[in-house]
C-alpha positions in Angstrom: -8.6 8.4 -8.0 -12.3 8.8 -7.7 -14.5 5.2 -8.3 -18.1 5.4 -8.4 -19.9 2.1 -7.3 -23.7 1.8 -10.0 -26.4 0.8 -8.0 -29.7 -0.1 -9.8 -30.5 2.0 -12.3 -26.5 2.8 -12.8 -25.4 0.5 -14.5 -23.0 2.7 -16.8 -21.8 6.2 -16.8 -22.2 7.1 -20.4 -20.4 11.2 -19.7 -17.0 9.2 -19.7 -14.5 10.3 -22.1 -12.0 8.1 -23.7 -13.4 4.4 -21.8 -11.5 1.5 -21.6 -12.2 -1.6 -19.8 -10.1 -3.9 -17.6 -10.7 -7.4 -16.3 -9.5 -8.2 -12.8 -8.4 -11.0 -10.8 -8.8 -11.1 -7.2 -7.9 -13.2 -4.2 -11.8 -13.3 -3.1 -13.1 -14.5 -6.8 -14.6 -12.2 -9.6 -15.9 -8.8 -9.1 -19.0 -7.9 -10.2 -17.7 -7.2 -13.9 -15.2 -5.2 -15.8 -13.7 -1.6 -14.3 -14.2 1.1 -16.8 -11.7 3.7 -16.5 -12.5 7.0 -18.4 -12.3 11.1 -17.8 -14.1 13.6 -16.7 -12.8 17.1 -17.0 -9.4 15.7 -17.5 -9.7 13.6 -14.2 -9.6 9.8 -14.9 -12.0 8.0 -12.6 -13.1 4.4 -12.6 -16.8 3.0 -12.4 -18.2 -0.7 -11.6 -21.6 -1.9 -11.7 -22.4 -3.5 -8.7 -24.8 -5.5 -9.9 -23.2 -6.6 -13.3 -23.7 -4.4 -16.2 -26.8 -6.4 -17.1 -28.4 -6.0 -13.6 -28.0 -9.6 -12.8 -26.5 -10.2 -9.8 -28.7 -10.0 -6.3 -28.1 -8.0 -3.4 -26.8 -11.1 -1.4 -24.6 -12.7 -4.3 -22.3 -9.6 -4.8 -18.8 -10.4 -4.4 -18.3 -7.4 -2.1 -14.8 -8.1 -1.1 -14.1 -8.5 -4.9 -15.4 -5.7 -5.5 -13.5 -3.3 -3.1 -10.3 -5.6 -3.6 -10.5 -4.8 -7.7 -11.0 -1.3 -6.6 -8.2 -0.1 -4.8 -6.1 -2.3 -6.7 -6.7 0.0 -9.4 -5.7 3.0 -7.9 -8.8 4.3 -6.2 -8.7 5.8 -3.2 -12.2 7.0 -2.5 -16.0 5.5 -3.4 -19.1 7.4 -4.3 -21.7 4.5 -4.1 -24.8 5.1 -6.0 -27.6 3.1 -3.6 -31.4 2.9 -4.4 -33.4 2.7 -1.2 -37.0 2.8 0.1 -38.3 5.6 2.3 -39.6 4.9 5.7 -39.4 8.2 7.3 -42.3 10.8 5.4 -39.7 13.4 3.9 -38.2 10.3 2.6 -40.3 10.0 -0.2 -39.7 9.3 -4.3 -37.3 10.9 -6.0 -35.4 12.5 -3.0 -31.8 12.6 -3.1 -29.8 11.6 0.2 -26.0 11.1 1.6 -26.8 9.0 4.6 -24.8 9.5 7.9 -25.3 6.2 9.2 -25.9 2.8 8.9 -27.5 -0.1 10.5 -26.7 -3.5 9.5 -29.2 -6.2 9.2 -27.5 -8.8 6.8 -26.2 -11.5 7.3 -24.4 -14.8 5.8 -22.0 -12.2 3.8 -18.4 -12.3 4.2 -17.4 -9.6 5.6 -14.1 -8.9 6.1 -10.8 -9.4 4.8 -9.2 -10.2 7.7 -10.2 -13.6 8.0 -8.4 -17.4 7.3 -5.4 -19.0 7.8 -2.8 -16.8 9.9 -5.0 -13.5 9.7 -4.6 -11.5 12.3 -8.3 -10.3 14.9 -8.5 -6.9 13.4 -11.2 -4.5 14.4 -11.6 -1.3 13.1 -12.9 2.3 14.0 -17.0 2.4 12.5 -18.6 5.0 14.7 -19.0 7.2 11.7 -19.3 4.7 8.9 -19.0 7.1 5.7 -16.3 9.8 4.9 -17.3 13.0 6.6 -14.6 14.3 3.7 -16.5 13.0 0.8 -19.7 13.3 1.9 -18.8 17.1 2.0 -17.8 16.7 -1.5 -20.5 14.6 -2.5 -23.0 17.9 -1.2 -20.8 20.1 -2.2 -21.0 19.1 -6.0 -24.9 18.8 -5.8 -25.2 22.5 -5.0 -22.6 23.3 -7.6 -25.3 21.4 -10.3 -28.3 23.0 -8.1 -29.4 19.9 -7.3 -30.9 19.6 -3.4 -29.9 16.7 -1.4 -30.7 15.5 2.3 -27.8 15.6 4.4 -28.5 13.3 6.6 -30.1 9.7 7.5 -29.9 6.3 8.7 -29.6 4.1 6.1 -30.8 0.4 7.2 -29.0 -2.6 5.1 -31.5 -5.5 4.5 -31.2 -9.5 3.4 -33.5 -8.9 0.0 -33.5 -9.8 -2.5 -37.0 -9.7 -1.3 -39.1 -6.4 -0.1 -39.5 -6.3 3.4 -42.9 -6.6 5.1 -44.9 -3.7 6.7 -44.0 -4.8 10.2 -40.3 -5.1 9.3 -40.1 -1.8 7.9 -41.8 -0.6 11.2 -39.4 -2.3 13.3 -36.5 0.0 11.2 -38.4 3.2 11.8 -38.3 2.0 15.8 -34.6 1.4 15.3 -34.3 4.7 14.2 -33.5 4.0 10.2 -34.8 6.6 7.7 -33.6 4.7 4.5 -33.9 1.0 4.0 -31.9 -1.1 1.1 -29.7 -3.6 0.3 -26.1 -2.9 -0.5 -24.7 -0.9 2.1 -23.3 -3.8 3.7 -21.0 -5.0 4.1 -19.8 -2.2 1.5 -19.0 0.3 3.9 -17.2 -1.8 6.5 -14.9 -3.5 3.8 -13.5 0.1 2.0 -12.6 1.2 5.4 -10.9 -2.3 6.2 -9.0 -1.3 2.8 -8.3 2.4 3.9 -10.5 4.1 0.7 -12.7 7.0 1.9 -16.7 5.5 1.1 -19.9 7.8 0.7 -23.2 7.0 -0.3 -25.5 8.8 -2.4 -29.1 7.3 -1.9 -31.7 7.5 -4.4 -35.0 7.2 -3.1 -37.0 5.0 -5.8 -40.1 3.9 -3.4 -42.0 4.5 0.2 -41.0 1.3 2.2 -43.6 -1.5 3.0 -46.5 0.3 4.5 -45.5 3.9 4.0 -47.5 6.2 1.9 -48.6 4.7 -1.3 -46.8 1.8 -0.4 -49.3 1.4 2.7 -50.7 -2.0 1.2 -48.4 -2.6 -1.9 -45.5 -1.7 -3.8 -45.1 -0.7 -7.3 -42.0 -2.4 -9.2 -43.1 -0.2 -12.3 -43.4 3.0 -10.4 -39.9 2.2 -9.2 -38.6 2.2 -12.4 -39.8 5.0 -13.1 -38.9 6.9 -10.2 -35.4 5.6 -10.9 -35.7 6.5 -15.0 -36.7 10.4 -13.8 -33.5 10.3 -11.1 -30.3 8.8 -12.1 -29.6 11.8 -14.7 -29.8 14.2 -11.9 -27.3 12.0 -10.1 -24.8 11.7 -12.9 -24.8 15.9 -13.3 -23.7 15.3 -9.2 -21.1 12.4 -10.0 -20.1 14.6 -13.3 -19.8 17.8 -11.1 -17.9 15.5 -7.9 -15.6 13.9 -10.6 -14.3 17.1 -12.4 -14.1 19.4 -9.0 
């Protein structure tokens, strides 16, 4: 089964069909709200809002453990995570669609794996290629089915936040060698392959990062919105199309 992870701006996908909600208790505390399990094209799926369904949880108070834990518990078995994200690199720029390749991880303070406590076992796992080259195919696959053009690749860099970062941080990314930067990729990615669930990311690019473009000495929070407003039904016609195929 299909789950789709609502980033900002995501917060519900109203094209399910026949919507029910379910509570869940997890070993690692309370998810980020209810699971909503519904159809699309006679395919049941299940979505959560990462942030809570009124947008009030921060980037570095999600229960991501929860989160994943709730998830398969259900019966998923792969992600789509909708992630909102500043451009750093110029063809980044508003309104461009993306399914980053890779990540770089810049957090910190956030647990982070499940294998961790009393009588858990060191367990290391394989993160040379962080997303599902599968799903990632399907992801692209479904946007040109819709007609709607998406950047196949890029390195998405995971920030602190909840703050925006500085000009000089954001210039220290592009010198990394990140394209993208936001705040929820992490430690997303690393716990759905701890859990065996295929995980993809399609990025939504809401803003030029801290010193890029018209960002070069501010940033907008209203142009973001808007950006965001002008987006997200283009990425449910993907998650539509992804969900039915």
């Amino acid at each position: 089964m299909l789950a789709i992870l609502g980033g900002s701006g995501l917060s519900q996908l109203s094209s399910l069909d026949h919507i029910r909600r379910t509570t869940v208790a997890t070993p690692y505390g309370e998810p980020s709200g209810p699971l909503a399990f519904g159809r699309v094209g006679g395919r049941e799926l299940v979505f959560l809002a990462r942030h809570g369904e009124a947008h009030t949880i921060a980037p570095h108070q999600i229960n991501y453990r929860a989160n994943i834990w709730a998830l398969k518990e259900a019966g998923a078995t792969q992600i789509a995570s909708v992630a909102t994200v500043g451009g750093i690199r110029r063809e980044f720029g508003p309104g461009v669609l993306v399914v980053p390749d890779q990540i770089l991880d810049y957090t910190w303070g956030r647990a982070s794996t499940f294998f961790e406590g009393a009588g858990a076992k060191v367990t290391h796992i394989d993160f040379t290629e962080p997303y599902s080259a599968g799903l990632r195919g399907r992801i692209l696959a479904a946007a040109a089915a819709c007609g709607e053009a998406l950047a196949a690749r890029a390195v998405y860099a995971t920030t602190q936040g909840p703050r925006l970062e500085t000009a000089a941080e954001i210039a220290r990314l592009e010198r990394d060698g990140a394209d993208l930067v936001g705040m929820t990729g992490m430690p997303e990615a690393a716990l759905a392959r701890e859990a065996g669930l295929e995980y993809a990311a399609l990025a939504v690019v809401a803003n030029h990062a801290a010193g890029r473009g018209e960002s070069t000495h501010s940033i907008s929070l209203e142009r973001i919105e808007v950006v965001l407003a002008q987006s997200m039904d283009r990425v449910r016609r993907i998650l539509v199309q992804l969900a039915a195929g």
